[in-house]
N, C-alpha and C positions, 0 to 999 in steps of 0.2 A: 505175571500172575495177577488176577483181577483178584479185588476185592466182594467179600458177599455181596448179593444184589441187595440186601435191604439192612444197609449199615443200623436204624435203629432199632433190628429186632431185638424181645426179648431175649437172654441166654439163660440157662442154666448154668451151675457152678460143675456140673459131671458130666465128663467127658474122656477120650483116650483119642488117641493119634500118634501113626508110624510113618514115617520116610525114610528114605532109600536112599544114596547117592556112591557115585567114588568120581575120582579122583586123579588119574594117573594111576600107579599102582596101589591107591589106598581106596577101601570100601569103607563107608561110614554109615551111620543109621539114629535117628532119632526117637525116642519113647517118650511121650508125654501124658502123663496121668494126671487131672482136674477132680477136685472134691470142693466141700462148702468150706469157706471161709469166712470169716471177717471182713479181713482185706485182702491186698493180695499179695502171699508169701508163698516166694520162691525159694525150692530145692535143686541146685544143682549137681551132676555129678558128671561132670568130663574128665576124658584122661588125661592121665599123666602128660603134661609137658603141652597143655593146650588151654590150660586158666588164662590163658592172654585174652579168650573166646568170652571169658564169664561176663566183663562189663559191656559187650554188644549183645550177647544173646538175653540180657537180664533187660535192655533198652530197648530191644525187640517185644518182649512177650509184654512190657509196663505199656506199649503203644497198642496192642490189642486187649488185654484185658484188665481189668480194674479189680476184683475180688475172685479171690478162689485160692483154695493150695494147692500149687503146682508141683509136683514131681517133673524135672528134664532131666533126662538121661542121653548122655552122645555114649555111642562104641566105635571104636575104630580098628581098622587090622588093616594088615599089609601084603601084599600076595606078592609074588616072584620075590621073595625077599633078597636083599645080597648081603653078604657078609665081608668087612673089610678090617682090614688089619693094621691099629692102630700100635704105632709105636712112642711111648715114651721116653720122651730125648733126654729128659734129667734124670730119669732112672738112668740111661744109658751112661750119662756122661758120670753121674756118680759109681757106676762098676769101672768106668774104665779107669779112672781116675785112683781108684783104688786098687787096682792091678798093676797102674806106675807107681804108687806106694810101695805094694809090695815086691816088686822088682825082681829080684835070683829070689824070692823065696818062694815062686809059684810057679809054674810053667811056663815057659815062653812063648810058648806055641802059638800063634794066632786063636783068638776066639771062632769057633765054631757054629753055626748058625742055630743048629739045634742045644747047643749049650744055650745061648741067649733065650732063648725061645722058653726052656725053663724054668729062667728066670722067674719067681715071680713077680707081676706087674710089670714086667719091661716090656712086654705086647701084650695088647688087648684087643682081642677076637670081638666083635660087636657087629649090628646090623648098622649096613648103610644109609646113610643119611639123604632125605632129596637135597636137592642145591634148593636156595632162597625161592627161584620162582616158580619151583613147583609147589615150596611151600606156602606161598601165596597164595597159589590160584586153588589148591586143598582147603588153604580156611577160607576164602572165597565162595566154595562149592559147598561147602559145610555150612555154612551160614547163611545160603539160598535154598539147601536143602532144610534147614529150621524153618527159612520164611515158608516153606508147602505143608510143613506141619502143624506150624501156627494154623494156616488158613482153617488146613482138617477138621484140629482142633476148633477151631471156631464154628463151622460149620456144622461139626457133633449137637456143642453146645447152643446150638441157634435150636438145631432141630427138637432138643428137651427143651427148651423155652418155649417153642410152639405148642408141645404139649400140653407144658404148665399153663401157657395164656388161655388153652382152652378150659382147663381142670379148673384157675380162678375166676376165671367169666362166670362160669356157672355157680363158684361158690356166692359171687359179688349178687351173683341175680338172685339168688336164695335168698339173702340178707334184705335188700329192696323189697323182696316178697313178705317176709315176715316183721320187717318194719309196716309197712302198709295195710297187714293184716292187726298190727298192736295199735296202726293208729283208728282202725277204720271200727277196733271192737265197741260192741253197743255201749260198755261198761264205761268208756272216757265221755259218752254224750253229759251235758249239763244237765238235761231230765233226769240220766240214770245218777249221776252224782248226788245232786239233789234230793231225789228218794227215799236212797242208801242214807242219808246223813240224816234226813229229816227219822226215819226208823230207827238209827241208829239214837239219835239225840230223844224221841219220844221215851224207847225203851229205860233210857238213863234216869229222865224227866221221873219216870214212874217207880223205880226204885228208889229214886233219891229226890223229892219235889223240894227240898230246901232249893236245891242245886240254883244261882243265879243264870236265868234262863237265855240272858243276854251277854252273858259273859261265854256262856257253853256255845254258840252261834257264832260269835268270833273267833272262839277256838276252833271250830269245825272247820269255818271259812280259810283258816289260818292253813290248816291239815289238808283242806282239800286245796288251796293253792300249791303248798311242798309236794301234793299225789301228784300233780299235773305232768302227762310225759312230752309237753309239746316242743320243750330244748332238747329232748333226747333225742326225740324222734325226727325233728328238723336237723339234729348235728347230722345223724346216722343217714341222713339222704344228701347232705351234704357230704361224707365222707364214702358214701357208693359211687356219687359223680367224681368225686376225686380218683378213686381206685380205678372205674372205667377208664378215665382219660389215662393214666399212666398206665394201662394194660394196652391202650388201643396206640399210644405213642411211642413206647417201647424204649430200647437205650437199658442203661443199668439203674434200673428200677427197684429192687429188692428193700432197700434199706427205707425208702418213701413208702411200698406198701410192708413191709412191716412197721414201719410209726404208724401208719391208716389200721394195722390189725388190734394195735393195740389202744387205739382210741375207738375201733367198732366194739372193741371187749368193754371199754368203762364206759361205753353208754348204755350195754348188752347187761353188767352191773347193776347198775341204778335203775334200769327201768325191772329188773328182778328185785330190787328194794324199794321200789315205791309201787308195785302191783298191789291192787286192792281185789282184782278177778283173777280166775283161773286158768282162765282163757288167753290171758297175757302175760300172765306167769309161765305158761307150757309154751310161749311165744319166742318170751326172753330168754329159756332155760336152751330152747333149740338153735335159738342166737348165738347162746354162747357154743355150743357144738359145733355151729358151721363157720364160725370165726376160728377160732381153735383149729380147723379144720385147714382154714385159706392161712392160718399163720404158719401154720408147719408148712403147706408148701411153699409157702415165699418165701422159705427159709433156703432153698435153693437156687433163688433166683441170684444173681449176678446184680 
């Protein structure tokens, strides 16, 4: 069995996968059901008398995938069944032994074979057992038939990660776009700042001419320094080239782009609390929209 062709594609966390196999006379089958996780926790559920299985198949699925909650499910059954007739010898030898107790005070007669049979517990009717090496080469086959499920499963999961890397490419290019539209408004130019403050500072001037005219100008300076969105807007294109590169390199990426969604949201923040226009206010406000947007799906990713 080969491995995917492109070991570092994205995955999603949802997925299903079935296989098939038997055995000799045993037919077995795999059910594997993937949802979002944390990390990655496994449910297992095999039958009876085959938990020898749980620490290779748990060492199995920890080598393909890294987060999700996994449901495995094995079934197994057994066709031409045989039935064989087990007898218990110390049940036996305790009736007999009790019959040389009892001596003349019980029958003499030889024991009967449908007398014993009565017995209860002295035979037990039960299904036959394989010998050792068929039961080897059963969990053998069992266990090669997980490794095609695994793949399935991965494969499922590759193919919603292709989705998703298209759904957040687009979200990441939106983000770039309306950062570049917040940086590029007339309202952050020095001219427009300067204007706004210089009106703003007149209007004051003239209701209040006490006002110390040189102290209000370093206050301004001071206020229009803190407006300034140029750390915001430099982190936010620093963290679109980050998101790109981990979209376009692939692997289990999910928990790197959500720490990046939550740092596009506190610059998406701040520059909605330091807007002085409208125009970058309704920038910021759809910022946070399409962040929100790419968090919830990277909440699926792997």
């Amino acid at each position: 069995m080969s491995l995917p062709s492109n070991p570092k594609s994205l995955q999603s966390m949802t997925g299903f996968a079935r296989s098939e196999g038997t055995s000799g006379r045993n037919r077995f089958a795999w059910e594997l059901r993937s949802v979002n996780g944390k990390g990655l926790d496994m449910r297992l559920r095999l039958p009876s008398g085959l938990d020898r299985l749980e620490q290779d198949v748990r060492k199995r699925i920890s080598e393909r995938f890294s987060r999700g909650n996994l449901q495995v499910a094995l079934s197994l059954s057994t066709e031409d069944a045989k039935v064989e007739a087990v007898l218990n010898r110390d049940a036996l030898a305790a009736v007999m032994a009790l019959r040389a107790e009892l001596g003349d005070l019980v029958d003499p007669a030889p024991l009967r074979l449908d007398t014993l049979l009565g017995i209860r517990g002295l035979v037990e009717i039960r299904e036959a057992e394989d010998d050792e090496q068929a039961v080897t080469a059963r969990d053998a086959a069992i266990l090669n038939c997980l490794g095609d499920a695994l793949f399935k499963l991965e494969e499922m999961r590759e193919h919603e990660g292709s989705a998703l890397r298209d759904i957040l490419t687009r979200h990441v290019d939106r983000i770039a776009e309306l950062t570049t539209l917040v940086e590029k408004d007339p309202s952050r130019s020095p001219e427009e700042i300067a204007k706004k403050l210089s009106t703003q500072l007149a209007a004051l001037m003239a209701e209040a001419p006490t006002l110390d005219r040189d102290r209000l100008y370093g206050e301004a300076a001071l206020l229009a320094t803190r407006a300034d969105l140029r750390e915001e807007i430099d982190r936010l294109k620093a963290h679109v080239v980050a998101a790109r590169e981990l979209l376009q390199t692939g692997g289990p990426a999910g928990r790197r782009l959500d720490f990046l969604a939550q740092e596009f949201n506190r610059e998406s923040n701040t520059i909605c609390s330091k807007s002085n226009a409208a125009a970058v206010t309704a920038a910021g406000l759809e910022l946070k929209v399409v962040i929100d947007q790419f968090r919830e799906q990277v909440q699926n990713l792997e």
